[in-house]
Wavefront OBJ file of the C-alpha trace (Angstrom):
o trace
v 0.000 0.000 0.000
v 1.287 3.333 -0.834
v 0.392 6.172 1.359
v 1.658 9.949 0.032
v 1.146 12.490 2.424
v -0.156 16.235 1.269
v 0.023 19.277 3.067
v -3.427 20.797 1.558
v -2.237 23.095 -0.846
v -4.151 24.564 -3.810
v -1.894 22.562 -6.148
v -1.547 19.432 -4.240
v -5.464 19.147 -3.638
v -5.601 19.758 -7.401
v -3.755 16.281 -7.938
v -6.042 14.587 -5.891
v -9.294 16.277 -7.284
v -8.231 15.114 -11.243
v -6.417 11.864 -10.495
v -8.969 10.457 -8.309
v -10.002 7.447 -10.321
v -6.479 6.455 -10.934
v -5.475 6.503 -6.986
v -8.982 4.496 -6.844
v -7.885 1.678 -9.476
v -4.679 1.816 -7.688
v -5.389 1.671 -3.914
v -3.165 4.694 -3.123
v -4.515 5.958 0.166
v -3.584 9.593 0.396
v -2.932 11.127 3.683
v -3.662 14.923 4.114
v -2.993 17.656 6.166
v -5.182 21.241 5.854
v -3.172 23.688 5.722
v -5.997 26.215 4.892
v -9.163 27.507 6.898
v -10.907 27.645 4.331
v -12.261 24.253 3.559
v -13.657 25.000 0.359
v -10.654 23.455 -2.146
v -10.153 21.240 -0.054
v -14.120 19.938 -0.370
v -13.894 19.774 -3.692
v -10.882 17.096 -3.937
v -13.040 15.211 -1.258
v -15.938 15.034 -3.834
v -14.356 13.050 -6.879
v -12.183 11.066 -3.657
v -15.335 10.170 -2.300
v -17.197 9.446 -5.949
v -14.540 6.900 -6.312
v -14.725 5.363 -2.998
v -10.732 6.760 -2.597
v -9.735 4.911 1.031
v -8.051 8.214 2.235
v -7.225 10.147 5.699
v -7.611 13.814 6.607
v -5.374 14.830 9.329
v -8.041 16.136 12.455
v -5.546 17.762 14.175
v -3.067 19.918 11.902
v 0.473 20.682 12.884
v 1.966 22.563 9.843
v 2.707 26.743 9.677
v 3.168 28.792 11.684
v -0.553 28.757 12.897
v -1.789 25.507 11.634
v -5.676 24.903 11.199
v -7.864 25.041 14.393
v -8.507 21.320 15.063
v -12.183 22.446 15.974
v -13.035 23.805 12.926
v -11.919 20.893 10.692
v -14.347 18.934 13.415
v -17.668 21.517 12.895
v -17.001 22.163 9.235
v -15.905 18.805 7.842
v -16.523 15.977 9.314
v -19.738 17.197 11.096
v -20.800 18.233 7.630
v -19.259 18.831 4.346
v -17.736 15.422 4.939
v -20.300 13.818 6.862
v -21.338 11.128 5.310
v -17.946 10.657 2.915
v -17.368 6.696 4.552
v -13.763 6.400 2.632
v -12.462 9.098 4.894
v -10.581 8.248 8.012
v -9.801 10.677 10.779
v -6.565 11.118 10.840
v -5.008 12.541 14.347
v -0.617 13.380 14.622
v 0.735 12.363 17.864
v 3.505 14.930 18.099
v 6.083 15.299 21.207
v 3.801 17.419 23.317
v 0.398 15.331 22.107
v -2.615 14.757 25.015
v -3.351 11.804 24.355
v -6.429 12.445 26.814
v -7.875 14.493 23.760
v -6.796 11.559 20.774
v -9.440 9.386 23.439
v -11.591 12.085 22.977
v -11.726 12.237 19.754
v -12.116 8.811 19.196
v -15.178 8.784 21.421
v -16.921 10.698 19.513
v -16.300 9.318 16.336
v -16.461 6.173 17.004
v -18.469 4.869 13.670
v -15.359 6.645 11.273
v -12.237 4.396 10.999
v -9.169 6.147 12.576
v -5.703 6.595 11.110
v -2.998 7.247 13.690
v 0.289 9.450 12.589
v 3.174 9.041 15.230
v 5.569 12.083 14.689
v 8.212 12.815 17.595
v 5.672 10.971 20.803
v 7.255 8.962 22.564
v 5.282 7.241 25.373
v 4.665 4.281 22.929
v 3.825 1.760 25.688
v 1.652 3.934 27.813
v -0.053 4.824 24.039
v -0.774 1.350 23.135
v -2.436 0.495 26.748
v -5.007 3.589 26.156
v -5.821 2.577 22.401
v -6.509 -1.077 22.986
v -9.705 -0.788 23.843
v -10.587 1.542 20.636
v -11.316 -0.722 17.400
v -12.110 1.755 14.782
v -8.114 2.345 14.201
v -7.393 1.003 11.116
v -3.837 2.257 10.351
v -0.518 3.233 12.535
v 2.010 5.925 10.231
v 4.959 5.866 11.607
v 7.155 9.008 10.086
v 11.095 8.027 10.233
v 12.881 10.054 12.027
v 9.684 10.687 14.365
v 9.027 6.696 15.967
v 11.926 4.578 16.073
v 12.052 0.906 16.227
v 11.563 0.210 19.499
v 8.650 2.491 19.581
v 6.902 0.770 16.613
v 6.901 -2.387 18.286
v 4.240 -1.370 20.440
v 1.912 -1.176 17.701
v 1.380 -4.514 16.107
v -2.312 -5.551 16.192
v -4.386 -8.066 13.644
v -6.088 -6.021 11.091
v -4.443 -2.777 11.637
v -1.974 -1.357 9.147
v 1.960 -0.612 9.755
v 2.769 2.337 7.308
v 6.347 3.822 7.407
v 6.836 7.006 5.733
v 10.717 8.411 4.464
v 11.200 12.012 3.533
v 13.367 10.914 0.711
v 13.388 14.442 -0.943
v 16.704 16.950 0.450
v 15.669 20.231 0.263
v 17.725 23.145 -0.194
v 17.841 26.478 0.340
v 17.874 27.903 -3.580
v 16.938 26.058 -6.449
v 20.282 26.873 -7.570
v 21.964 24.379 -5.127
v 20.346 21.258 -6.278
v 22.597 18.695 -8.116
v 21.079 17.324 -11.463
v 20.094 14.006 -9.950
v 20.294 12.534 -6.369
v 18.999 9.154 -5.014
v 15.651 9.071 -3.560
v 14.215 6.423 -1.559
v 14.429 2.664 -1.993
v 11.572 2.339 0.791
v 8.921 0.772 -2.092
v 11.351 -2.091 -2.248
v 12.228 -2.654 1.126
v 9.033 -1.869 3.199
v 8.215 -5.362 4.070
v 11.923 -5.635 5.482
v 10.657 -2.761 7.771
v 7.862 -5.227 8.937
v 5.032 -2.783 7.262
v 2.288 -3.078 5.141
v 3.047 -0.579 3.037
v 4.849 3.061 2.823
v 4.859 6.751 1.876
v 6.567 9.743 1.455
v 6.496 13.322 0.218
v 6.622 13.170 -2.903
v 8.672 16.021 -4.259
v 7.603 18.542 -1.893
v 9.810 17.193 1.250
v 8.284 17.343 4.860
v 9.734 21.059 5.687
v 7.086 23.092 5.216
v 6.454 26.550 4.106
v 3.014 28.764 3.976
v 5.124 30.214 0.107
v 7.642 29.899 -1.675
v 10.669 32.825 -2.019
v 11.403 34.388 -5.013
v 12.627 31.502 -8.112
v 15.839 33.051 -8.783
v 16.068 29.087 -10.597
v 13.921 26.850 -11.653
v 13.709 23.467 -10.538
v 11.539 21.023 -12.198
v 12.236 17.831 -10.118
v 11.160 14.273 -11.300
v 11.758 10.899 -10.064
v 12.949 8.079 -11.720
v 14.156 4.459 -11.243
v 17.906 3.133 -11.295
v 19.248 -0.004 -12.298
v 18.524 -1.903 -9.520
v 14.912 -0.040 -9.009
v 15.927 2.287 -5.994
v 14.506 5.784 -7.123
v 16.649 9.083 -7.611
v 15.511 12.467 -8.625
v 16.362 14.665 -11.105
v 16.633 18.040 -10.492
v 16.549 19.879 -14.139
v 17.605 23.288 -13.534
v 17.398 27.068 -15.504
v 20.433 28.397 -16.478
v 19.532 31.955 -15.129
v 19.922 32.132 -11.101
v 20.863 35.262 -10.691
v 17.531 37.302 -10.790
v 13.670 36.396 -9.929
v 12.570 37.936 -13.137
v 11.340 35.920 -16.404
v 10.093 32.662 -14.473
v 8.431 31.446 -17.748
v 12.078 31.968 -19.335
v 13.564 30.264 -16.721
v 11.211 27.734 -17.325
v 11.706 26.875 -20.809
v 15.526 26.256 -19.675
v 14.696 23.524 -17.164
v 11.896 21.526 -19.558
v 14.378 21.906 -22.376
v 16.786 20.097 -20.039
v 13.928 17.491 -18.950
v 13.048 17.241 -22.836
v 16.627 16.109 -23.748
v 16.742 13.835 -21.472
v 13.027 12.058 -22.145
v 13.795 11.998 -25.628
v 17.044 10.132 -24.908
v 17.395 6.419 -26.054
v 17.115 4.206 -23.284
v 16.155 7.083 -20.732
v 15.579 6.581 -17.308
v 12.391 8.748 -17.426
v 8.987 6.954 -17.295
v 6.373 8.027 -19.939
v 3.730 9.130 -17.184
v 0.859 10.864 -18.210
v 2.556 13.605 -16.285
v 5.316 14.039 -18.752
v 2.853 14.281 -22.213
v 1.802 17.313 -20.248
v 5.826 18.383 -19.661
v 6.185 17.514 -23.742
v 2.719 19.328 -25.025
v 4.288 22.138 -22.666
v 7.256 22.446 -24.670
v 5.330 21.494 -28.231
v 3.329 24.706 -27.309
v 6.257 26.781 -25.388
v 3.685 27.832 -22.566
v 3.999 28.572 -19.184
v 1.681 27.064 -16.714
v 2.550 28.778 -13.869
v 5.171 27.550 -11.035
v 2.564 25.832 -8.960
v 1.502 23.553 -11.739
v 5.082 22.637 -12.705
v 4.758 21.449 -9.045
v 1.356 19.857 -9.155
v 2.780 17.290 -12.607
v 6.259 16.302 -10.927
v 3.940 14.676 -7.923
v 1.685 13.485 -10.221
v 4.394 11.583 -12.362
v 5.768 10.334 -8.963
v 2.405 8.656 -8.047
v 1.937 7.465 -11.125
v 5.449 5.988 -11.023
v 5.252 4.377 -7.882
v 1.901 3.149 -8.991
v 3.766 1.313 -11.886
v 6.474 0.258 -9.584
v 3.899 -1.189 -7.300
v 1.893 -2.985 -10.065
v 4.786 -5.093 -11.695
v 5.187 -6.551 -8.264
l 1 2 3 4 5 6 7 8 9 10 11 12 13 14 15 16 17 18 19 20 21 22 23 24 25 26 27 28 29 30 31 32 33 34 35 36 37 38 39 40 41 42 43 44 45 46 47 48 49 50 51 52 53 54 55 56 57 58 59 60 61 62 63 64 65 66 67 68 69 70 71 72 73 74 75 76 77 78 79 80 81 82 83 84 85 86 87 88 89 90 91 92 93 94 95 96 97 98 99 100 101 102 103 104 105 106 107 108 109 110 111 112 113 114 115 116 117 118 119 120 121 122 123 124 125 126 127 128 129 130 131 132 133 134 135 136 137 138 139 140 141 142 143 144 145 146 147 148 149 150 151 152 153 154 155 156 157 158 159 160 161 162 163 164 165 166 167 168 169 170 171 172 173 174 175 176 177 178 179 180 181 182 183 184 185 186 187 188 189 190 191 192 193 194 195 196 197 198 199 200 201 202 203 204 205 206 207 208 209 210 211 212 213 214 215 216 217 218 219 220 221 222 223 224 225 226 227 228 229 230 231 232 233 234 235 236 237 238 239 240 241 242 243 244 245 246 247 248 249 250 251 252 253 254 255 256 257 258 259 260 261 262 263 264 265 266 267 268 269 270 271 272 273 274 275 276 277 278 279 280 281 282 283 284 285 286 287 288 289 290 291 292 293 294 295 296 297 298 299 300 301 302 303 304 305 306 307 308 309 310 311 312 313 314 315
């Protein structure tokens, strides 16, 4: 099972909204975090989620920004009604290092017909944890992110019928576009997951786990995509403009990273899997338009998912 995690932005609820059928044909269960108080985007990537009967989790409890989304309002105004009746939506809830768990029981009491998904980010009481959630059985998954629930704690968590995800920031993020190297490896977690004792995995796609409300000026562009080595770990590549030295002309700066990704797709033998994702990069190029920044964005996670979905399938 592959699990990517979103932080709700416009452009990541955007992938969800149009690529709903294919996450549904290919039991990707998408884990997301609001970022935004207002619900409305976010609503309508629920609909076509829900349409398709999408297994998926929204996150009850937000912990990204600076002032992340009021845990009560995604309570009153989703799923005590936009999202009311939407059963393949789990309640997602992120035990982080100063987590309550007095208000996780809480909020499992009340919900107690909706199937619970359980993110364990930097809490540590793992044993004490377990004890309080055993007598709960509407928590279908644990997500464990590394870094955040080590070994040791993990093993608390093992229960028939209850899913083990692990999830691996594999993307490095800099601090300019500029200081990105043209390819880097990525994760080899979708190979080795079961070795992990889980039922399945995630990650950030190309976005990374550090989070920002915007992005700073693009001084570069980076188009990043993800491909597969010889041996099937995945790398990145990291096709760059060759201006960096100004935030002006982004659509210039554009054409000078898909030129680079071009060149490379249209390379004998390339690494680069035709994604539906990509005949958007080419018919980008064909046309020489510029979609804007956040849709550049928006197609390199949609040609990972579709690449781990292809990954997954010849399994």
């Amino acid at each position: 099972m592959y699990c990517p995690y979103f932080r709700g932005k416009q452009f990541e609820l955007i992938v969800l909204r149009d690529n709903a059928e294919f996450l549904s044909n290919n039991g990707i269960h998408p884990i997301i975090e609001p970022v935004k108080s207002d619900f409305a985007a976010l609503v309508r990537a629920m609909n076509p989620l829900n349409q398709f009967n999408v297994a998926c989790t929204v996150i009850i409890n937000p912990q990204a920004g600076e002032e992340p989304v009021i845990s009560a309002d995604i309570k009153a105004k989703l799923f005590e009604d936009k999202i009311k009746t939407f059963d393949n939506i789990s309640i997602g809830y992120i035990l982080h290092p100063e987590s309550d768990v007095r208000d996780l029981i809480g909020v499992l009491t009340q919900f107690p017909e909706r199937s619970f998904t359980i993110i364990h980010y930097g809490y540590t009481m793992g044993n004490d944890l377990s004890a309080a959630l055993e007598a709960f059985d509407n928590i279908n998954m644990h997500v464990f992110i590394e870094g955040y629930a080590g070994k040791l704690y993990q093993r608390h968590f093992r229960k028939d019928g209850v899913s083990r995800i692990l999830i691996r920031d594999g993307f490095t993020t800099r601090r300019k576009n500029a200081q990105y190297p043209p390819s880097e490896h990525f994760s080899d977690l979708h190979l080795t997951y079961l070795d992990e004792s889980m039922d399945g995995f995630g990650d950030f796609q190309i976005v990374g786990d550090d989070y920002s409300e915007t992005g700073g000026p693009a001084y570069a562009v980076a188009i990043h995509l993800t491909y597969l080595g010889v041996e099937d770990d995945m790398f990145i590549y990291h096709f760059l403009s060759d201006q960096t030295d100004s935030p002006t002309n982004p659509g210039g700066k554009f054409r000078e990273a898909l030129t680079k990704l071009i060149k490379e797709y249209n390379r004998p033998k390339s690494t680069i899997f035709k994604s539906k994702a990509c005949l958007e990069y080419v018919d980008l190029f064909t046309k020489k338009h510029f979609p804007g920044l956040g849709s550049v964005k928006k197609l390199s996670m949609q040609h990972h998912i579709e690449l781990i979905a292809a990954v997954l399938k010849r399994e």
